[in-house]
Wavefront OBJ file of the C-alpha trace (Angstrom):
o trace
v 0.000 0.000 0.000
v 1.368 3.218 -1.048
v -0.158 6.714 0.789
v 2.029 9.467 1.497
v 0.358 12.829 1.160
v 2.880 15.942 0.589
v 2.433 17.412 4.435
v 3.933 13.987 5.179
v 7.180 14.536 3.302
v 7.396 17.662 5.140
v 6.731 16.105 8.160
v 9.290 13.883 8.357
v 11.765 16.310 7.457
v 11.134 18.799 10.388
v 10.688 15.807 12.846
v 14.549 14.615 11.745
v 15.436 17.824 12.605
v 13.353 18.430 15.735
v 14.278 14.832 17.593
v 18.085 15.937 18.175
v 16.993 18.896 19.976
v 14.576 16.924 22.308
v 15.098 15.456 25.581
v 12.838 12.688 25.004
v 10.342 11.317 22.593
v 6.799 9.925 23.377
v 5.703 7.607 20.302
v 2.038 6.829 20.474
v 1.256 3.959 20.041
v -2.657 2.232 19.343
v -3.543 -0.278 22.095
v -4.923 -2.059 19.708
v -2.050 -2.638 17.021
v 0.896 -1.759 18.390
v 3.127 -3.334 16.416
v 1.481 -2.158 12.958
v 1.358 1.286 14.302
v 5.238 1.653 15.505
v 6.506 3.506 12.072
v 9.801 2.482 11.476
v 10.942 5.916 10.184
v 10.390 7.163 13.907
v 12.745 4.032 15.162
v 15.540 5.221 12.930
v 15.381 8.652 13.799
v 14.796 8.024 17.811
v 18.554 6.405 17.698
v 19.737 6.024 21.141
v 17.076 8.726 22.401
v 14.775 7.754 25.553
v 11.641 6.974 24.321
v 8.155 6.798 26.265
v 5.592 4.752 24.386
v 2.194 5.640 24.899
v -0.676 2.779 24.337
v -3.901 5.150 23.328
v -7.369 3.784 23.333
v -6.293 0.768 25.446
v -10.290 0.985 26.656
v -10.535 -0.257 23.017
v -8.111 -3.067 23.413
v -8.294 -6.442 24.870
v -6.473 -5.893 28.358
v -4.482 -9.109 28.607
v -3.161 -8.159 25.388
v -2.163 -4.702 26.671
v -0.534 -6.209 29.420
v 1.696 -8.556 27.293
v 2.913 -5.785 25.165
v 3.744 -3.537 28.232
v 5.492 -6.505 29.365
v 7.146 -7.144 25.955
v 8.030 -3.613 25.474
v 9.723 -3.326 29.445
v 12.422 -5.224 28.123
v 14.370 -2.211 26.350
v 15.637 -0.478 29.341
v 15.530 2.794 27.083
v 11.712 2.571 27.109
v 9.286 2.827 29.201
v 5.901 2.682 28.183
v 2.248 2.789 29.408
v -1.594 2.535 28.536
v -3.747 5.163 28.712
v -7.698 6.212 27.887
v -9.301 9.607 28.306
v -11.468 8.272 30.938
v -8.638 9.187 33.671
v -7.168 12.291 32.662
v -5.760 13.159 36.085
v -4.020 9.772 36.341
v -2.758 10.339 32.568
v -1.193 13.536 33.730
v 0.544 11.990 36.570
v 1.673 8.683 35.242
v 2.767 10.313 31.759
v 4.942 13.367 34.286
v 6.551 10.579 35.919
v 7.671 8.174 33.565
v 9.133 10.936 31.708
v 11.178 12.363 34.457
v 12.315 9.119 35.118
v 13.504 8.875 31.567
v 14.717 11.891 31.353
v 15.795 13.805 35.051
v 15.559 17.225 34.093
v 14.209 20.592 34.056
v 12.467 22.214 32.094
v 12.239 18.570 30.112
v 12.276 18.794 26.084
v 9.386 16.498 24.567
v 8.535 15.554 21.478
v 5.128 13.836 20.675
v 5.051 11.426 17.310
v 2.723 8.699 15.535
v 1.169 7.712 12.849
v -1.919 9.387 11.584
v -5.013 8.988 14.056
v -3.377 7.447 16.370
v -4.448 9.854 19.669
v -1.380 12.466 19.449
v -3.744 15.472 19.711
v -6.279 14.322 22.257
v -3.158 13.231 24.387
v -1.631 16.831 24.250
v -5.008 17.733 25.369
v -5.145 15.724 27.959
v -1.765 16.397 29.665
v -2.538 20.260 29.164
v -5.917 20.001 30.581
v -7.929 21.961 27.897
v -8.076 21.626 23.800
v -5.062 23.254 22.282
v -4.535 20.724 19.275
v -7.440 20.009 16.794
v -8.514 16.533 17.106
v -10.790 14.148 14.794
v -11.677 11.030 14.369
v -9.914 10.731 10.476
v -6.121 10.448 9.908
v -4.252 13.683 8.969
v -5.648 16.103 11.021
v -2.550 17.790 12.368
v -1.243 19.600 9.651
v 2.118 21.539 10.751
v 4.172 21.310 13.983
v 2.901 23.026 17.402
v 4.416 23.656 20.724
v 2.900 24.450 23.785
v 4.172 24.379 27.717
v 2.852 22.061 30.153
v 1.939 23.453 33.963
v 5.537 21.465 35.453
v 7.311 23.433 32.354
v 7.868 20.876 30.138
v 7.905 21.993 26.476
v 5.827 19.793 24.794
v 6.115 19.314 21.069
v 3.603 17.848 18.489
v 4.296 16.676 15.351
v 1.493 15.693 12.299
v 1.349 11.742 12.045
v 3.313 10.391 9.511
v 3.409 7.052 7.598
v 6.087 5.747 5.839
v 6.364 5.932 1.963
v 5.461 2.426 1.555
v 3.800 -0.639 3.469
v 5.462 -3.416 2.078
v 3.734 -5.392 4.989
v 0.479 -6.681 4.207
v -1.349 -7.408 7.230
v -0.079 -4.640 8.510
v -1.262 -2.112 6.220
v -4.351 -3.828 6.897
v -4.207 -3.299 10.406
v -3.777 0.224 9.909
v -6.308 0.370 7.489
v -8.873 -1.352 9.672
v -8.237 1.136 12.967
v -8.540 3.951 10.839
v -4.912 5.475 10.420
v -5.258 5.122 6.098
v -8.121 7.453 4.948
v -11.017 5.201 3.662
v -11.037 6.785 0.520
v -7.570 5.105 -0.155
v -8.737 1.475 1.120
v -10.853 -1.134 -0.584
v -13.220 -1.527 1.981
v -14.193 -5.399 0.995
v -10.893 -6.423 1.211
v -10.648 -4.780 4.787
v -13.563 -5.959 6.065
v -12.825 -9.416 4.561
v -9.650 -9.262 6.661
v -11.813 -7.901 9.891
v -13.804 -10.961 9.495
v -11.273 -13.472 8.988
v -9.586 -11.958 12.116
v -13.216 -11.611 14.091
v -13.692 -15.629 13.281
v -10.194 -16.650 14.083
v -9.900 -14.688 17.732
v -13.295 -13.408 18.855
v -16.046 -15.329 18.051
v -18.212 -15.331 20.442
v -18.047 -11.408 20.291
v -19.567 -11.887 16.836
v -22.117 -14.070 18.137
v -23.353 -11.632 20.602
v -23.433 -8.197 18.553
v -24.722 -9.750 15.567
v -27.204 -12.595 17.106
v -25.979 -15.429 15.479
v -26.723 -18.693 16.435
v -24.319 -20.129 14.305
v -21.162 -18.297 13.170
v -19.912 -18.962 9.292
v -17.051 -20.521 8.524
v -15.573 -18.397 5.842
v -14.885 -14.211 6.241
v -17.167 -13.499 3.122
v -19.740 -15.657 4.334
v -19.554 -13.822 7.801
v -19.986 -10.247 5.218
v -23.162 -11.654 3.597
v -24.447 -12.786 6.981
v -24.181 -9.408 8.209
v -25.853 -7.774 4.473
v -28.597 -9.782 5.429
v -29.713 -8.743 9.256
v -28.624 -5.164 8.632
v -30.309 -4.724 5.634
v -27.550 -4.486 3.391
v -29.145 -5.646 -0.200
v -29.587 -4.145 -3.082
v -31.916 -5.316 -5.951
v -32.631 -8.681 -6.583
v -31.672 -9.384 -2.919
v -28.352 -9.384 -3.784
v -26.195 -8.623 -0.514
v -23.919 -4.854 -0.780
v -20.658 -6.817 0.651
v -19.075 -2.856 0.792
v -21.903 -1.625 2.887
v -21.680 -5.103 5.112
v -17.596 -4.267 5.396
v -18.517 -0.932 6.525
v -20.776 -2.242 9.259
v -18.084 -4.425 10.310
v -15.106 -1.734 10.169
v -17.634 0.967 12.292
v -18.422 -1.868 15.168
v -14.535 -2.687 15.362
v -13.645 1.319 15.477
v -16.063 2.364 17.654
v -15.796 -0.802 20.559
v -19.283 -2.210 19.301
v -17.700 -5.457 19.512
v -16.479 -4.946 23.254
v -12.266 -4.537 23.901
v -10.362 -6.302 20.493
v -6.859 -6.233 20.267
v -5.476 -6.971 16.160
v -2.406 -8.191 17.473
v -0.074 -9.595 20.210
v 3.306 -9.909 21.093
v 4.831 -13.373 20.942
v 6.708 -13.744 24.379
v 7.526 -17.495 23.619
v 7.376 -19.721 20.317
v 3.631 -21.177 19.402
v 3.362 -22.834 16.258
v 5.347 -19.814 14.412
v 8.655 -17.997 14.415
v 9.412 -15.290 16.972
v 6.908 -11.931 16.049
v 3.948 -13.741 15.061
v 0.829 -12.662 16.833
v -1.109 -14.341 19.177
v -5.093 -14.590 19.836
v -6.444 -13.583 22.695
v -6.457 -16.866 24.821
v -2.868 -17.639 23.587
v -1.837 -13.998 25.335
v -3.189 -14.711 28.639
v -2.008 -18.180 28.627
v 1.351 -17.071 28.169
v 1.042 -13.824 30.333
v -0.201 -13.845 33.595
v -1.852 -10.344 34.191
v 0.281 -7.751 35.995
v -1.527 -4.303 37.967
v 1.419 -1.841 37.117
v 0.687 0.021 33.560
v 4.606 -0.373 32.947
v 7.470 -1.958 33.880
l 1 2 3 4 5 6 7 8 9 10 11 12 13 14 15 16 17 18 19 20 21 22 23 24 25 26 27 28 29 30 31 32 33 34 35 36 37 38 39 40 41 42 43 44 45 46 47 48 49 50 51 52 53 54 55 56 57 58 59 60 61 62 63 64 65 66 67 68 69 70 71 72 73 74 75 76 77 78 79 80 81 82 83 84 85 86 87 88 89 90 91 92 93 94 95 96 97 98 99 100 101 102 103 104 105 106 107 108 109 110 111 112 113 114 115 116 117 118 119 120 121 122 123 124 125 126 127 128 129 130 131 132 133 134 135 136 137 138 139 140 141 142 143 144 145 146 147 148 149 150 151 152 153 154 155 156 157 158 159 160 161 162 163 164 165 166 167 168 169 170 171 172 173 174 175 176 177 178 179 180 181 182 183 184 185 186 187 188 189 190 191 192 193 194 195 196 197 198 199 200 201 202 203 204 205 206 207 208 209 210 211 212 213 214 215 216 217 218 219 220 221 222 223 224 225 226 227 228 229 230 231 232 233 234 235 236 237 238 239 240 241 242 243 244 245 246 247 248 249 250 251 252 253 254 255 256 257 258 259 260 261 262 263 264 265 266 267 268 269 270 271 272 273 274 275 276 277 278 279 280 281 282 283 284 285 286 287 288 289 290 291 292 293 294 295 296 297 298
């Protein structure tokens, strides 16, 4: 998948020459994906900088899975990371304060905030400043330039537009992105992404599709699941034929918006199970394999 708007291009320049003068960098990360979201450009531009990785809409995410990548992520001593919702925005504030300091012991502290596209940059800046200073949405691209603004313990506190790299060469993971909504849906075929929803849905929460879509029996097949789906929401179009894009759309919106309860598209493989190192695991795989922990990072 190719998408790399112009502002991007831009972006990337001023953020190569914006890290150097920064204390510390806070990547933010999706709860959900965050693997797929972690854009590799940032990684070789971080270097050997301290880097606080922040999980966003881990209310979202399925919170065994959470756990395993905090866990999985604790084991770079030059990261520290945590997962965070705008439910708490007092305990955000705090736990995002301390785990920088501890990164980075100074004053005034240097911060720079950076992510892919729609991944929670702006409602995060929000968040730690206490009021709206940074124009969210709930669409990629929003952020179109660099700001700065100063939070109350005087850290400078940078934010930077999300930026993809110039090409996924990755499928599933441009499919991951595509499905939580950090590629524009008018650059994504949304049958193919909803085909992939499905196949994911069946494969590693089935009984939430059971539930939200009252079905007795589930299908076997991802298209199958689609046409299931065309047919109770009303998805046909002449002739009774099922409208498989409006049925992917139905699907995407219930993943997006937590219809479907907490999902996680992907975990971190702590030991080997039937797969190389990196593969993901399903939910009951994670919490096998990672017995839940009540710190938010290590």
């Amino acid at each position: 998948m190719q998408w790399y708007p112009g502002h991007m291009a831009k972006a990337r320049r001023e953020l190569a020459a914006a890290i150097p003068m920064q204390d510390l960098v806070i990547e933010v990360l999706d709860a959900r994906l965050p693997r797929a979201s972690a854009n590799p450009l940032i990684a070789e531009l971080l270097g050997d900088k301290p880097c606080l990785r922040v999980l966003t809409k881990a209310d979202l995410a399925d919170p065994a899975i959470t756990d395993a990548w905090l866990r999985h992520f604790a084991r770079d001593r030059r990261i520290l990371a945590a997962a965070l919702t705008t439910e708490t925005p007092k305990e955000t504030r705090s736990l995002v304060a301390e785990l920088a300091q501890r990164l980075a012991p100074r004053k005034p502290l240097r911060a720079l905030i950076a992510g892919v596209p729609n991944v929670g940059k702006s409602t995060l800046i929000n968040t730690l400043m206490n009021r709206a200073v940074a124009v969210v949405g709930n669409k990629p691209a929003v952020t179109k330039g660099q700001q700065q603004v100063v939070l109350s313990n005087g850290t400078v506190l940078s934010d930077t537009p999300g930026i993809m790299w110039p090409k996924i060469d990755d499928e599933d993971v441009a499919l991951r992105l595509a499905l939580a909504g950090s590629i524009p849906d008018t650059a994504i075929d949304y049958v193919i992404v909803g085909t992939f929803a499905a196949r994911l849905l069946l494969e590693r929460y089935p009984d939430r599709l059971s539930l939200r879509f009252k079905l007795a029996a589930l299908p076997d097949a991802p298209q199958e699941l689609l046409c299931e789906i065309g047919r109770r929401r009303g998805c046909l179009r002449s002739g009774g034929v099922i409208d498989l894009h409006k049925a992917s759309e139905i699907l995407v919106h219930e993943l997006r918006s937590g219809g479907l309860g907490r999902i996680s598209l992907e975990a971190p493989l702590d030991h080997v199970v039937d797969g190389a190192p990196g593969e993901a695991l399903d939910g009951d795989q994670a919490r096998s394999l990672t017995p839940p922990r009540s710190t938010p990072a290590a």
